[in-house]
TORTOR-959151 format. One record per residue (C-alpha): x, z, y. Coordinates in Angstrom, 2 decimals. Each point is the difference from the previous one (the first is absolute). Example, Ala and Ser with C-alpha at 12.3 -4.5 7.8 and 13.67 -1.06 7.14 Angstrom:
2
+---------+---------+---------+
:       X :       Z :       Y :
+---------+---------+---------+
:   12.30 :    7.80 :   -4.50 :
:    1.37 :   -0.66 :    3.44 :
+---------+---------+---------+
//
This chain:
475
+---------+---------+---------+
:       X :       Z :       Y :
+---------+---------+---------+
:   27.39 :   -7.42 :  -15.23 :
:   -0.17 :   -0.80 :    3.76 :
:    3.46 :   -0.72 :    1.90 :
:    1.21 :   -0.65 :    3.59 :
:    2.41 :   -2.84 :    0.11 :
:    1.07 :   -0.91 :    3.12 :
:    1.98 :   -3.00 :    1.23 :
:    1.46 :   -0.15 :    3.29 :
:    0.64 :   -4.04 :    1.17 :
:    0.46 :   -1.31 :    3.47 :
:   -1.41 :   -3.13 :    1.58 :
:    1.88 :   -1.62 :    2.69 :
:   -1.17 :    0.25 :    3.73 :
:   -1.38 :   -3.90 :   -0.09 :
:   -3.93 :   -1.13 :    0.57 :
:   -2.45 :   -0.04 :   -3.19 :
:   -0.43 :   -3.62 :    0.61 :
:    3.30 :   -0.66 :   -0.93 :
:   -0.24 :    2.15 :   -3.03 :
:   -0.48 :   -1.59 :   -3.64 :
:   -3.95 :    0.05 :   -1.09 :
:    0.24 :    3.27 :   -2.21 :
:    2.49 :    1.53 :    2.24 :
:   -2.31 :   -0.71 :    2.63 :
:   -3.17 :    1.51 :   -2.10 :
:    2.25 :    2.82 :   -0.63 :
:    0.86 :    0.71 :    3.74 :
:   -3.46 :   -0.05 :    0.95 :
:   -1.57 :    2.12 :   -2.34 :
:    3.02 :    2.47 :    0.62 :
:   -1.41 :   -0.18 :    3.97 :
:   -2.98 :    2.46 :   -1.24 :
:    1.96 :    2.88 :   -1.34 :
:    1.13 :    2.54 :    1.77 :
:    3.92 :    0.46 :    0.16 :
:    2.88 :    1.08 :    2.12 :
:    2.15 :   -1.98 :    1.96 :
:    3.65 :    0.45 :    0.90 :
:   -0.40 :   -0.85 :    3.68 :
:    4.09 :    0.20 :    0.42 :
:   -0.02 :   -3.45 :   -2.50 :
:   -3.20 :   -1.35 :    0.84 :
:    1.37 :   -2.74 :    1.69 :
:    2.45 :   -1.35 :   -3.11 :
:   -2.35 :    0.61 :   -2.50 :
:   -3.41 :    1.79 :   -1.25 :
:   -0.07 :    2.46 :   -2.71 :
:   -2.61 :    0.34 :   -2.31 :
:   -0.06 :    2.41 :   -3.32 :
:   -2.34 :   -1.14 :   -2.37 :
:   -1.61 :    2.76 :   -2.95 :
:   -1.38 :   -0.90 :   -2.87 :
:   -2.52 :    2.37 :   -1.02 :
:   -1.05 :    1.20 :   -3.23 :
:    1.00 :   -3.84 :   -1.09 :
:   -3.73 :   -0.88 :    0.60 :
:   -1.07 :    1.92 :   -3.29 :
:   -2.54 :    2.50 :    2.09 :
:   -0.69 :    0.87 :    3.80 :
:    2.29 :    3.15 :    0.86 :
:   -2.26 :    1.20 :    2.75 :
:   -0.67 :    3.59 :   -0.19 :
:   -3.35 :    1.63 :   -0.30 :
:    1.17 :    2.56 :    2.88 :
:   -0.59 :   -2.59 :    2.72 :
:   -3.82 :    0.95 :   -1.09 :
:    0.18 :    3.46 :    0.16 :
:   -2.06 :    1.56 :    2.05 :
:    0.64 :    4.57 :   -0.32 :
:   -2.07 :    1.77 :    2.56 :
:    1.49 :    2.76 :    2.07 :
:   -3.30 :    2.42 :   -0.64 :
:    0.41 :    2.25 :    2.45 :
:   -3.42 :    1.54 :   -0.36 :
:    0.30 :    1.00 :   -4.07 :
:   -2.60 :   -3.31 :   -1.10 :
:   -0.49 :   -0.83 :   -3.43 :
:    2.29 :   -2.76 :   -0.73 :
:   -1.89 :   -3.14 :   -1.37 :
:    2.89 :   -1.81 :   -1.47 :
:   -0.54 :   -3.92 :   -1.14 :
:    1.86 :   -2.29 :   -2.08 :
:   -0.57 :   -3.53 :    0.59 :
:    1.44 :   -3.34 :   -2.40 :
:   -0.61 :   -3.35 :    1.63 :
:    1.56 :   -3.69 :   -0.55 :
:    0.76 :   -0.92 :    3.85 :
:    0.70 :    2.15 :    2.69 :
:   -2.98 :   -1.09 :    2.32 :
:   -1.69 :    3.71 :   -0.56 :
:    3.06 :    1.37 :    1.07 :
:   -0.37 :    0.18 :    4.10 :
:   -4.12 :    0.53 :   -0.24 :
:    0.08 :    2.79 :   -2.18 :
:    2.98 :    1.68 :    1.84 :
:   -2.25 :   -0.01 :    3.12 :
:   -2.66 :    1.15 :   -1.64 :
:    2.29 :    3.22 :   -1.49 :
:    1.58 :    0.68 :    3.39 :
:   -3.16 :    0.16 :    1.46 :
:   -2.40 :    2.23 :   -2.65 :
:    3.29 :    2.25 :    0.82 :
:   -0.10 :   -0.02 :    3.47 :
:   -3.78 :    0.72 :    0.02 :
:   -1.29 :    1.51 :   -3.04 :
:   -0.27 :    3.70 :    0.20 :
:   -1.41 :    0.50 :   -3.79 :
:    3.74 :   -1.76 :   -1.82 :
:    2.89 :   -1.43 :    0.65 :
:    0.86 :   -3.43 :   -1.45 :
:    3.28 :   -0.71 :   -2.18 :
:    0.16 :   -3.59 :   -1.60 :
:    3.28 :   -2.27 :   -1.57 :
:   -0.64 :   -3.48 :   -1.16 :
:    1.58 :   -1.71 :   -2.29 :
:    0.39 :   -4.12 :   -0.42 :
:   -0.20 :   -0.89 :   -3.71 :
:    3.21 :   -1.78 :   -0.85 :
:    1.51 :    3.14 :    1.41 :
:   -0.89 :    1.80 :   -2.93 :
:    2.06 :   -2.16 :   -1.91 :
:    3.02 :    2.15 :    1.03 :
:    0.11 :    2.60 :   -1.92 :
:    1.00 :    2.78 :    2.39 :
:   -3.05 :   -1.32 :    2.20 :
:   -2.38 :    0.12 :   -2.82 :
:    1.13 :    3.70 :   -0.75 :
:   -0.83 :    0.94 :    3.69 :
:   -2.95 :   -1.32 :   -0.56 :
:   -0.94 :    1.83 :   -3.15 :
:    1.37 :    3.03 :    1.70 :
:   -2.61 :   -0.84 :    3.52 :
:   -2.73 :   -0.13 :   -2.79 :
:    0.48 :    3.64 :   -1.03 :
:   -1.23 :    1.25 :    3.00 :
:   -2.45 :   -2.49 :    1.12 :
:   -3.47 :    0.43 :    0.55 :
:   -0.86 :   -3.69 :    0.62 :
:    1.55 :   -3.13 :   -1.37 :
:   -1.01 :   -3.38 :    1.08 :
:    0.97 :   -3.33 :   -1.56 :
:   -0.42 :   -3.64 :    0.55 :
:    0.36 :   -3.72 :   -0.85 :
:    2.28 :    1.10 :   -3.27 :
:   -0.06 :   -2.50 :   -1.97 :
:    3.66 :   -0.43 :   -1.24 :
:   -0.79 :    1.08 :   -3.28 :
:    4.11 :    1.83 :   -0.76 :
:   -0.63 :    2.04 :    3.18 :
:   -4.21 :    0.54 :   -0.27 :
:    1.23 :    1.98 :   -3.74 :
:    2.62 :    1.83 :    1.89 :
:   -2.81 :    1.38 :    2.97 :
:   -2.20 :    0.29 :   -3.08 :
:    1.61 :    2.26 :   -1.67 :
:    1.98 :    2.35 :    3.16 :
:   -3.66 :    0.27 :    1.15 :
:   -1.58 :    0.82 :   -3.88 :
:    2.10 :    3.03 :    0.17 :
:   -1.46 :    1.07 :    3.23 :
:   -3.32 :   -1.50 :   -0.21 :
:   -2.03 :    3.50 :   -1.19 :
:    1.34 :    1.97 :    3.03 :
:    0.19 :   -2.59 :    2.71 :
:   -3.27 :    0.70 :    2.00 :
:   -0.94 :   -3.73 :    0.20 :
:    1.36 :   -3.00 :   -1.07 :
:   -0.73 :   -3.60 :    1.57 :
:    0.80 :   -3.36 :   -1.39 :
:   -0.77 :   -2.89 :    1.78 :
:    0.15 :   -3.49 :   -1.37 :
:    2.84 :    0.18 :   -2.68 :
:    0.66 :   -0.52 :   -3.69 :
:   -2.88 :    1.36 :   -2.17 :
:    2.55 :    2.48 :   -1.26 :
:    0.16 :    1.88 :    3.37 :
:   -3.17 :   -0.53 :    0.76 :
:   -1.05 :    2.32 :   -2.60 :
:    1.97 :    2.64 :    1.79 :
:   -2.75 :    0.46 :    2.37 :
:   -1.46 :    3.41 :    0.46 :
:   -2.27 :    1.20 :    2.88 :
:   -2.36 :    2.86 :   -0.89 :
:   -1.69 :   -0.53 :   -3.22 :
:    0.71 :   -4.06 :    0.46 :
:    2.37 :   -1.57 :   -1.86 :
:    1.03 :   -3.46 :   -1.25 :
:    1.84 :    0.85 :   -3.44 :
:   -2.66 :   -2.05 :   -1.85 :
:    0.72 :   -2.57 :    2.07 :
:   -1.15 :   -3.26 :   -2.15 :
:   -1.44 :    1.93 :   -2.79 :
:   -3.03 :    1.94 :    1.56 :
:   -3.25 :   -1.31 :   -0.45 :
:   -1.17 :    0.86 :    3.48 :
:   -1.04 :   -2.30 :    2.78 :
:    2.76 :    1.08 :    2.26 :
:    3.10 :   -0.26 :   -2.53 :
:   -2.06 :   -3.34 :   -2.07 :
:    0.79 :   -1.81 :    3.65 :
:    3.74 :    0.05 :   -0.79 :
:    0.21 :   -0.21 :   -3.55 :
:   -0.36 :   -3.59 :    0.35 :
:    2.42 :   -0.88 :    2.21 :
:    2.47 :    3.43 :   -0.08 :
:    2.66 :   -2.11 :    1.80 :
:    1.68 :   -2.26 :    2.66 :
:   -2.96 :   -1.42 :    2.72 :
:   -3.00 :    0.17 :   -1.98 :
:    0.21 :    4.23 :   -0.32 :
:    1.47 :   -0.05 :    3.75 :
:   -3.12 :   -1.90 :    0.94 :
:   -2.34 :    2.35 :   -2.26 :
:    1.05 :    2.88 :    2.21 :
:   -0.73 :   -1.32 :    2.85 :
:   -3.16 :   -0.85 :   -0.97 :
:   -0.49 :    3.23 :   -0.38 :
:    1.11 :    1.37 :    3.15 :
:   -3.03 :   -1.22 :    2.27 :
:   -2.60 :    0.65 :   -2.30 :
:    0.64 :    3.28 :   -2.11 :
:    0.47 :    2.61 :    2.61 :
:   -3.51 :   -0.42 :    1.74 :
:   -1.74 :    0.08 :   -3.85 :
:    2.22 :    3.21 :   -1.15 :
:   -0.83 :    1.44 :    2.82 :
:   -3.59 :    1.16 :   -0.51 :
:    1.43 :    0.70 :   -3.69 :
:    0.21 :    3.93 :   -1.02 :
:    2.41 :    0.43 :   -2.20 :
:    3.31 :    0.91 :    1.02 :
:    1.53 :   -2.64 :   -2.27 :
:   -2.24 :   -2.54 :    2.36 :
:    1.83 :    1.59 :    2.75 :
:    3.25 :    0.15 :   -1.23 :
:   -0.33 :   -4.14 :   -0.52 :
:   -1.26 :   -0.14 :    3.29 :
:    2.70 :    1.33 :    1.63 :
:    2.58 :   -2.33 :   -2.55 :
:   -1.60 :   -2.62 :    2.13 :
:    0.17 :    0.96 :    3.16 :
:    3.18 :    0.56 :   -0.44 :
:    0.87 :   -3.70 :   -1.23 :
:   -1.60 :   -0.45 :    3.60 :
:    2.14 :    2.39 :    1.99 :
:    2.77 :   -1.85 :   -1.91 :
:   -0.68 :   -3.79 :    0.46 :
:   -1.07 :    0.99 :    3.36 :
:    3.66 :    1.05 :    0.32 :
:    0.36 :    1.02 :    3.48 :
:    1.10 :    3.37 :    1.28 :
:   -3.35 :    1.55 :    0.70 :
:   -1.42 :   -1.64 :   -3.36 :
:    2.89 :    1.71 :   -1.43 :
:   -0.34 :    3.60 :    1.79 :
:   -3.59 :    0.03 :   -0.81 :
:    0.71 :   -0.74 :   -3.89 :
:    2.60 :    2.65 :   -0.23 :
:   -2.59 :    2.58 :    1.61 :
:   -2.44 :   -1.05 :   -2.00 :
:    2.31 :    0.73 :   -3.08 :
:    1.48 :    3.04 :    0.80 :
:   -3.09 :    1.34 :    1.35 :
:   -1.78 :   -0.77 :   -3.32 :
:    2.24 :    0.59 :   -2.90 :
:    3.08 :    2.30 :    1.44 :
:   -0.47 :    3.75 :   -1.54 :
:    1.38 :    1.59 :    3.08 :
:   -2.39 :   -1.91 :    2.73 :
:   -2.89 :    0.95 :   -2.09 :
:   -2.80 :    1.30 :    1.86 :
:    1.49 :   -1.71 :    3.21 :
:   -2.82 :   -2.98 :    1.79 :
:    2.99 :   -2.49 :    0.88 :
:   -1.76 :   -2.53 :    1.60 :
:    0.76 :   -4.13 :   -0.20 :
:   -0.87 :   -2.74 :    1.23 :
:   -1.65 :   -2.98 :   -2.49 :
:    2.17 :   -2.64 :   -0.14 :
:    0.41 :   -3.12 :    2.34 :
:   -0.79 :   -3.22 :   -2.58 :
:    1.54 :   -2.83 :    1.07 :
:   -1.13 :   -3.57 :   -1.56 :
:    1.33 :   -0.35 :   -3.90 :
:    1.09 :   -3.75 :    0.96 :
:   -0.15 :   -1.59 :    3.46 :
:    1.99 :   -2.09 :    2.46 :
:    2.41 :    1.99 :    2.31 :
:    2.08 :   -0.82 :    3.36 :
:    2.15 :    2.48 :    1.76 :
:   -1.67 :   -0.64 :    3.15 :
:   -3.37 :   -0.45 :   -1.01 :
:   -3.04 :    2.53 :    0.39 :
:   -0.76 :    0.46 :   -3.46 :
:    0.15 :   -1.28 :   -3.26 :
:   -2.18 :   -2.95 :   -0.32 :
:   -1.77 :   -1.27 :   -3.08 :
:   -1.07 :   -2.90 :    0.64 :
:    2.77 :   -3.05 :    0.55 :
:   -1.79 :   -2.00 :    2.95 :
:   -0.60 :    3.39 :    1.71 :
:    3.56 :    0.87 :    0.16 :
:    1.09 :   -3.36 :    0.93 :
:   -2.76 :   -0.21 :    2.82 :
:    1.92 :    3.66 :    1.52 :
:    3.62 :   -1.82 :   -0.67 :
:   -1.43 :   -2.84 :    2.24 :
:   -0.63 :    2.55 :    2.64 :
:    3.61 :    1.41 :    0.32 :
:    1.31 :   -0.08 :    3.47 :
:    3.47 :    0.60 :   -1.58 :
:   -0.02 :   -3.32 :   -1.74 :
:    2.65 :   -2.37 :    0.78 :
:   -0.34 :   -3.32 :    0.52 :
:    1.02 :   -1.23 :   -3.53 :
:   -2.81 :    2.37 :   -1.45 :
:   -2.58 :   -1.62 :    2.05 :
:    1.10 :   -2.99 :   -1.66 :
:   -3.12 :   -1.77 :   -2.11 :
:    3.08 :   -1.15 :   -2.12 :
:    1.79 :    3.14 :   -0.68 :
:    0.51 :    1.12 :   -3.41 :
:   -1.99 :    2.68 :   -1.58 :
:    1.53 :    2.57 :   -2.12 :
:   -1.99 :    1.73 :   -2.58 :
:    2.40 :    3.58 :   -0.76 :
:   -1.03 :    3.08 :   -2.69 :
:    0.80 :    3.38 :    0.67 :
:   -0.33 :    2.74 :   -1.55 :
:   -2.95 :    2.54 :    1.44 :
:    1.57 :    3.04 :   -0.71 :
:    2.84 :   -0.99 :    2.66 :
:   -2.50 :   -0.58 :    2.75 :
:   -2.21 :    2.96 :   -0.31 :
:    2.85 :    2.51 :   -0.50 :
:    1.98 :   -1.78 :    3.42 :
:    2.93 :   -1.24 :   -2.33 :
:   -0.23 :   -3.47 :    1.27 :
:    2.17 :   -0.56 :    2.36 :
:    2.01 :   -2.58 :   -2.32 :
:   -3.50 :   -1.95 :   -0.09 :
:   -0.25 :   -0.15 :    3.56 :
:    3.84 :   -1.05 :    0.48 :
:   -1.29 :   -2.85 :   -2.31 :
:   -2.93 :   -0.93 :    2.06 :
:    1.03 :   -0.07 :    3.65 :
:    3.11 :   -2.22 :   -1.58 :
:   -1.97 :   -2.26 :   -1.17 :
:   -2.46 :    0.07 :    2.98 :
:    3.11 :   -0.71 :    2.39 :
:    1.17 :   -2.98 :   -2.12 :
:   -3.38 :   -1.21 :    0.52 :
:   -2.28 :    0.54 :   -3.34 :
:   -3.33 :    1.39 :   -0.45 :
:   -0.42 :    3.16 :   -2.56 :
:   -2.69 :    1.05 :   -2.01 :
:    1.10 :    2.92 :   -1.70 :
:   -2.01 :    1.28 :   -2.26 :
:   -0.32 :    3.28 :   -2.61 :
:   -1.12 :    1.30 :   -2.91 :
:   -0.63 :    4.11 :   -0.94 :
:    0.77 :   -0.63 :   -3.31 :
:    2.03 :   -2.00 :   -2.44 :
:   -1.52 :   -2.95 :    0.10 :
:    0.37 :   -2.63 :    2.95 :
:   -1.40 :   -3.20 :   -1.26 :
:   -3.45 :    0.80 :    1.46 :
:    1.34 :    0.44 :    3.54 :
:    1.91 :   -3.03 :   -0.35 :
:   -3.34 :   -2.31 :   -0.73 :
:   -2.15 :    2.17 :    1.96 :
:    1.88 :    0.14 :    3.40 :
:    2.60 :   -3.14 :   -0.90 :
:   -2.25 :   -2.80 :   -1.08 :
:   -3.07 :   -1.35 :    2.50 :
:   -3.05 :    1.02 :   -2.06 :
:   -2.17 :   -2.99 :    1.12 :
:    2.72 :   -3.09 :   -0.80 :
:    1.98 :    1.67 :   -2.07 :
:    3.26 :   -1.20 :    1.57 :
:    3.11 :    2.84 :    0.79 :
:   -0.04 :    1.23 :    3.42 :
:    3.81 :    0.41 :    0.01 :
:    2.98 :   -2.17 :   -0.55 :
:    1.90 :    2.47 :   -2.49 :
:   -0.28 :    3.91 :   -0.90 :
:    2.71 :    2.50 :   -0.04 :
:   -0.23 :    3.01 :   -1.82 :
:    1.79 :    3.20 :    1.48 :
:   -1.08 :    2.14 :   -3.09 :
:    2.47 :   -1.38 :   -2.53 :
:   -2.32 :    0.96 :   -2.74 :
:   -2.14 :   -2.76 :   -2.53 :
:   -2.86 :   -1.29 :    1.71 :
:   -2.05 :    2.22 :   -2.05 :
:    0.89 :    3.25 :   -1.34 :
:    2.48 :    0.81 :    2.12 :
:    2.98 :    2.06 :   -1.37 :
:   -2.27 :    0.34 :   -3.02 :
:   -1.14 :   -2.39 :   -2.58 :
:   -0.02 :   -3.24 :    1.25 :
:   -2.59 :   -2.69 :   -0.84 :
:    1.62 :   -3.15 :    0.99 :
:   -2.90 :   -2.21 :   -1.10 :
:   -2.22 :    1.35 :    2.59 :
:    2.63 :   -0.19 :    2.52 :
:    0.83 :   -3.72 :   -0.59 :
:   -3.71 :   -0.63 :    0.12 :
:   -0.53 :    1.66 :    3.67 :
:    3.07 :   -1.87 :    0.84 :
:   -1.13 :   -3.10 :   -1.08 :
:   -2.51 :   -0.38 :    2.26 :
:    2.32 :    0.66 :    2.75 :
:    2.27 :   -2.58 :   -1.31 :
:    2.38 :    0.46 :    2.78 :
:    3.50 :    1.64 :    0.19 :
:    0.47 :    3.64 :   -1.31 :
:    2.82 :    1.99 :    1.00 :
:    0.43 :    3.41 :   -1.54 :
:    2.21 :    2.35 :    2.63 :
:    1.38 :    3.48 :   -0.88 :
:    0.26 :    2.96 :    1.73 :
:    2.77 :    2.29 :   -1.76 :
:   -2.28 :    2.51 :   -2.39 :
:    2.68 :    1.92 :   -1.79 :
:    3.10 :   -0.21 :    2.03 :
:    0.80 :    0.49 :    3.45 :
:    1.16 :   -2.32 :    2.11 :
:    3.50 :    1.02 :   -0.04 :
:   -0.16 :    0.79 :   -3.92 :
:   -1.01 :   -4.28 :   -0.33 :
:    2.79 :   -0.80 :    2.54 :
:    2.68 :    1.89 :   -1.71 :
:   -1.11 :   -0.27 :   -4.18 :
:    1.97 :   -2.54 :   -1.77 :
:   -3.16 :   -0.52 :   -1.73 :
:   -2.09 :   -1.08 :    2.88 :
:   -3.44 :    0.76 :   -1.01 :
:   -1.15 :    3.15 :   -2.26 :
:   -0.61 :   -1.47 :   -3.27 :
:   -3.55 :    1.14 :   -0.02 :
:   -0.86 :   -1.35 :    3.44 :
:    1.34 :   -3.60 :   -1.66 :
:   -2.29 :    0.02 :   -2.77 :
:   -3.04 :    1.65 :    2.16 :
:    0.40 :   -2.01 :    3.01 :
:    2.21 :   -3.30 :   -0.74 :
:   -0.53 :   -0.85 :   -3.29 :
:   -3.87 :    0.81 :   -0.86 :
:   -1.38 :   -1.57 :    3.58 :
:    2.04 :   -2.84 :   -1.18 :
:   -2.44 :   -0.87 :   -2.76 :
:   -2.87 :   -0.15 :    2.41 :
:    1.81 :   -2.41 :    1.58 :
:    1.75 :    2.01 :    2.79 :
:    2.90 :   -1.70 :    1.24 :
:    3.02 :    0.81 :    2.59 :
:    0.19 :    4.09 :   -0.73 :
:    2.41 :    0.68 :    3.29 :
:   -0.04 :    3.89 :    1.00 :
:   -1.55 :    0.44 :    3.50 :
:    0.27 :    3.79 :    0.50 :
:    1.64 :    2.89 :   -1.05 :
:   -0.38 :    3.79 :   -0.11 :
:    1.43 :    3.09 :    1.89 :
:    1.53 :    2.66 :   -2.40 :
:   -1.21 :    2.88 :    2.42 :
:   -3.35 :   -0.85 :    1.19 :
:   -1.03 :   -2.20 :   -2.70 :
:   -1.20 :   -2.60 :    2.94 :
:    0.37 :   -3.75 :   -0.26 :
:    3.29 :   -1.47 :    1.63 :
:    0.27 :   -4.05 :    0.38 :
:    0.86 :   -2.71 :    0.83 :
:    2.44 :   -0.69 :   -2.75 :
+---------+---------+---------+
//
């Protein structure tokens, strides 16, 4: 069970650098959260009260902060939608994207809650959640592949399943991937079909290799099913697009996909033309800069535009400088959850370093690393070291891992590889405050496993807002 323990201490009025090292650690990271202060004895002393929350064991944000009810003043339909995800980067785009079908949609109003899934390991969350599914009409899950918490989803959303309206699984554990229902398409043979479609997964039904599969699929399959007739052609068709509205991520990617849903599968919109918008692709791997025009994929064509910056300081325009190779995460970037990327970037910009940072859609990242890391013609790394802001393996992400391939990409690069964090199941207050310091899952997904591809210095570089779900940093 979760419990508050709070322990009030004082720290005299004297200057951190006269502070022991951990006391010093411990004042600084203190700076970030947000307290009161007893301005009558500010000058003697400053008080701090320190929580430790939930003990580390599980995140105790609250699904409400993603609850979205809408006022429907003009008697709409209520399209209600259920969404499970492993980081909060969805959180902000789809909110926008909610707020404004509500504002201007005049055929339904919009209700969505979200849910994080180590949240469901409370139980009182998880029964909220079972209790949102009862009157759902659209649940949509993604990256689940914790396999104690993919069972629990699996089996609130089982019960459900027949009288949901549609059901969408993106990239996850085979076993809620077979939860998929749009239409007459479904996914519950997943792996055991003999069918062209469901034969493309059986092979690889997990980690990078069935996150790349699908993606494959995604700029190829909706222009063929197209000019199918069936209506289970159609129904696959629109699975797809909608794995492009989502790893498009962005608000109007978003709106369009939930229009697009509703419009298609909800009882009480039936007969209703809602008209969308198809979605805004965005490159599946690439090299991106904050300030740049566009993604770029081609190495020497970015670094010909990063020549051309007029807001270059001298030590960039430096032959000498040193050249850091960083991985992201796409799903960040298209949804506008980067701002902990960017902090990352213009610091390492001002202390005078090149970046390359580079991204994958998928799971697997040791293709961008040769392809946009490595000079194709001698072969030679065109950075001094690579940081990786993910946290995850190399390849397969927060799935299954597969190290060899990772070392291999890595070798080539032979140069230093530092694996940063951002915090994925706490907030930043909840990592502060926990006298466990990491969640236990986050030290086995994102210390210990990018560890054996030979990941070294895992230091936490950002943190996460309880309320809006947004990156918070520096820590």
């Amino acid at each position: 069970m979760a419990y508050l323990v709070s322990s009030p201490f004082t720290l005299q009025s004297i200057k951190p650098d006269q502070l022991s090292s951990p006391s010093q650690k411990h004042y600084f990271l203190h700076s970030f959260v947000p307290r009161k202060i007893n301005q009558t004895s500010l000058k003697s002393s400053l008080k701090v009260k320190c929580a430790a929350i939930g003990n580390g064991l599980f995140t105790q944000t609250t699904q409400e902060v993603r609850r979205i009810v809408p006022e429907n003043n003009q008697n709409l339909p209520t399209v209600k939608i259920v969404y499970v995800v492993l980081e909060a980067q969805y959180q902000s785009s789809l909110t926008a994207a909610v707020q404004a079908l509500n504002k201007s949609s005049k055929d339904a109003s919009y209700e969505v809650v979200g849910y994080l899934v180590e949240e469901l390991r409370d139980a009182s969350t998880y029964k909220t959640f079972c209790k949102d599914l009862e009157d759902a009409n659209i649940f949509i899950g993604s990256l689940i592949f914790v396999e104690e918490l993919a069972l629990k989803v699996k089996t609130a959303v089982e019960k459900e399943r027949d009288r949901l309206d549609a059901v969408l699984v993106f990239p996850s554990m085979p076993e809620v991937m077979r939860l998929n229902k749009l239409g007459s398409f479904s996914m519950s043979q997943l792996g055991q079909s003999k069918s062209p479609f469901f034969q493309l997964f059986k092979k690889k039904k997990q980690g990078a290799g069935f996150a790349d599969s699908m993606l494959k699929l995604v700029r190829t399959l909706p222009k063929v099913l197209k000019y199918l007739p069936s209506d289970k052609a159609q129904d696959a068709r629109l699975y797809i697009l909608s794995l492009q509205f989502w790893l498009g991520g962005s608000p109007d990617n978003l709106q369009n996909f939930l229009k697009m849903i509703s419009g298609s599968y909800v009882p009480a919109l039936k007969g209703k033309t809602i008209a969308y918008s198809d979605p805004v692709l965005f490159l599946d791997s690439g090299i991106w800069h904050p300030l740049a025009p566009c993604m770029y994929e081609d190495a020497k064509e970015y670094l010909n535009w990063y020549g051309t910056r007029r807001d270059a300081n001298e030590k960039l325009k430096d032959p000498n400088a040193p050249v850091i190779g960083l991985v992201l995460q796409r799903s960040h970037i298209v949804t506008g959850d980067e701002s902990h990327y960017v902090a990352v970037i213009m610091e390492l910009e001002a202390r005078g370093a090149k970046v390359i940072p580079i991204f994958a859609g998928g799971l697997d990242f040791s293709g961008p690393v040769e392809r946009y890391l490595i000079d194709p013609v001698t072969k030679k790394p065109m950075v001094n070291s690579v940081i990786s802001l993910t946290g995850f393996a190399l390849v397969g992400g927060p799935a299954r891992q597969d190290h060899p391939r990772a070392i291999e990409a890595l070798s080539k690069l032979d140069v230093p590889y530092i694996v940063a964090l951002p915090l994925v199941f706490q907030t930043t207050e909840e990592w502060l405050n926990s006298t466990l310091g990491l969640h236990p899952i986050q030290v086995a997904l994102q210390v210990a496993l990018p560890e054996l591809d030979g990941g070294m210095e895992p230091i936490v570089f950002a943190g996460r807002d309880p309320r809006t779900g947004k990156p918070n940093f520096p820590l």
